[in-house]
One Martini backbone bead per residue (centre of mass of N, CA, C, O) as a GRO file, in nm:
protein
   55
    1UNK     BB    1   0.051   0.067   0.003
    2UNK     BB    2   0.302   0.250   0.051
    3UNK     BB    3   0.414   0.229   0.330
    4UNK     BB    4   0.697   0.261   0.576
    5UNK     BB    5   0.552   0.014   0.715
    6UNK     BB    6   0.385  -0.189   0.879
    7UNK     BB    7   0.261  -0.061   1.092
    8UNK     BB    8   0.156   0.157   0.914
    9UNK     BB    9  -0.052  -0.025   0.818
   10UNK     BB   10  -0.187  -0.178   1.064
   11UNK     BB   11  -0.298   0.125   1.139
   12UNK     BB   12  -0.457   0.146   0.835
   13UNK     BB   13  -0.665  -0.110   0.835
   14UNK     BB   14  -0.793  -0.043   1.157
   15UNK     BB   15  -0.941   0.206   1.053
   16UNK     BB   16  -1.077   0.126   0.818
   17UNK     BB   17  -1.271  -0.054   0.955
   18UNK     BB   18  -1.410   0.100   1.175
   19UNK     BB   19  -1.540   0.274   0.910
   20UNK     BB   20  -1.678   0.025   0.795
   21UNK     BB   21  -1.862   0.004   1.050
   22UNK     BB   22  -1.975   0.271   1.068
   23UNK     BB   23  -2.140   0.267   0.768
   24UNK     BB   24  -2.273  -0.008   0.814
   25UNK     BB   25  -2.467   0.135   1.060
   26UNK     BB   26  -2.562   0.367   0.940
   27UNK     BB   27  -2.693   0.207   0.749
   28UNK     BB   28  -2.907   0.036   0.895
   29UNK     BB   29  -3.051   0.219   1.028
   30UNK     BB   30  -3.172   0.370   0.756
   31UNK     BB   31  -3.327   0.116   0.673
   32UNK     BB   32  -3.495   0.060   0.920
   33UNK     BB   33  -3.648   0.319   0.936
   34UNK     BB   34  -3.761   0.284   0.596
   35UNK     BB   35  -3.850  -0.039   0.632
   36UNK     BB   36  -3.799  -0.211   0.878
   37UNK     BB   37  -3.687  -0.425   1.050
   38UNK     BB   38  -3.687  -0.691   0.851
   39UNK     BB   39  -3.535  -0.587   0.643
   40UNK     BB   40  -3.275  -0.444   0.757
   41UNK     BB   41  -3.128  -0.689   0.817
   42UNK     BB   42  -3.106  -0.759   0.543
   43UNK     BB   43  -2.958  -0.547   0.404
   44UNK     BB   44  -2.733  -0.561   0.597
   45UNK     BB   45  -2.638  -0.815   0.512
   46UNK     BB   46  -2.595  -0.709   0.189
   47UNK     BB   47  -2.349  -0.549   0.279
   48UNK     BB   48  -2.150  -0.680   0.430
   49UNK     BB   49  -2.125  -0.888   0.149
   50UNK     BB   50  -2.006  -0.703  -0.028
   51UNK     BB   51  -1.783  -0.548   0.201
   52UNK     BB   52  -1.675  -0.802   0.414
   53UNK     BB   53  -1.765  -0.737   0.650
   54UNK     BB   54  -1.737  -0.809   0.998
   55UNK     BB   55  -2.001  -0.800   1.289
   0.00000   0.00000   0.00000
C-alpha cells in the first residue's frame, strides 16, 4: 500500500475497518428506519457481504 512501515499499514488497515464499520451500521440505522426491523436485517446482511465487513 505504499507505507513505510508493516507498523503503518497495520494501523492503517485498523482505522480503515473501523470506517467501515461505522459506514456499515449508519447504513443499517438508515435501512431500518426507512424499510421497518425485518427489512433493514436483510439489507444489512446485504451491505456486510457486499463489502466484506465481518460484524
Amino acid at each position: 500500500m505504499g507505507h513505510s512501515s508493516t507498523r503503518a499499514t497495520l494501523i492503517y488497515q485498523h482505522i480503515a475497518m473501523e470506517r467501515d464499520r461505522a459506514i456499515a451500521d449508519a447504513l443499517g440505522k438508515l435501512a431500518e428506519k426507512r424499510n421497518g426491523h425485518r427489512r433493514s436485517k436483510s439489507a444489512l446482511e446485504t451491505i456486510k457481504a457486499r463489502s466484506g465487513i465481518s460484524l
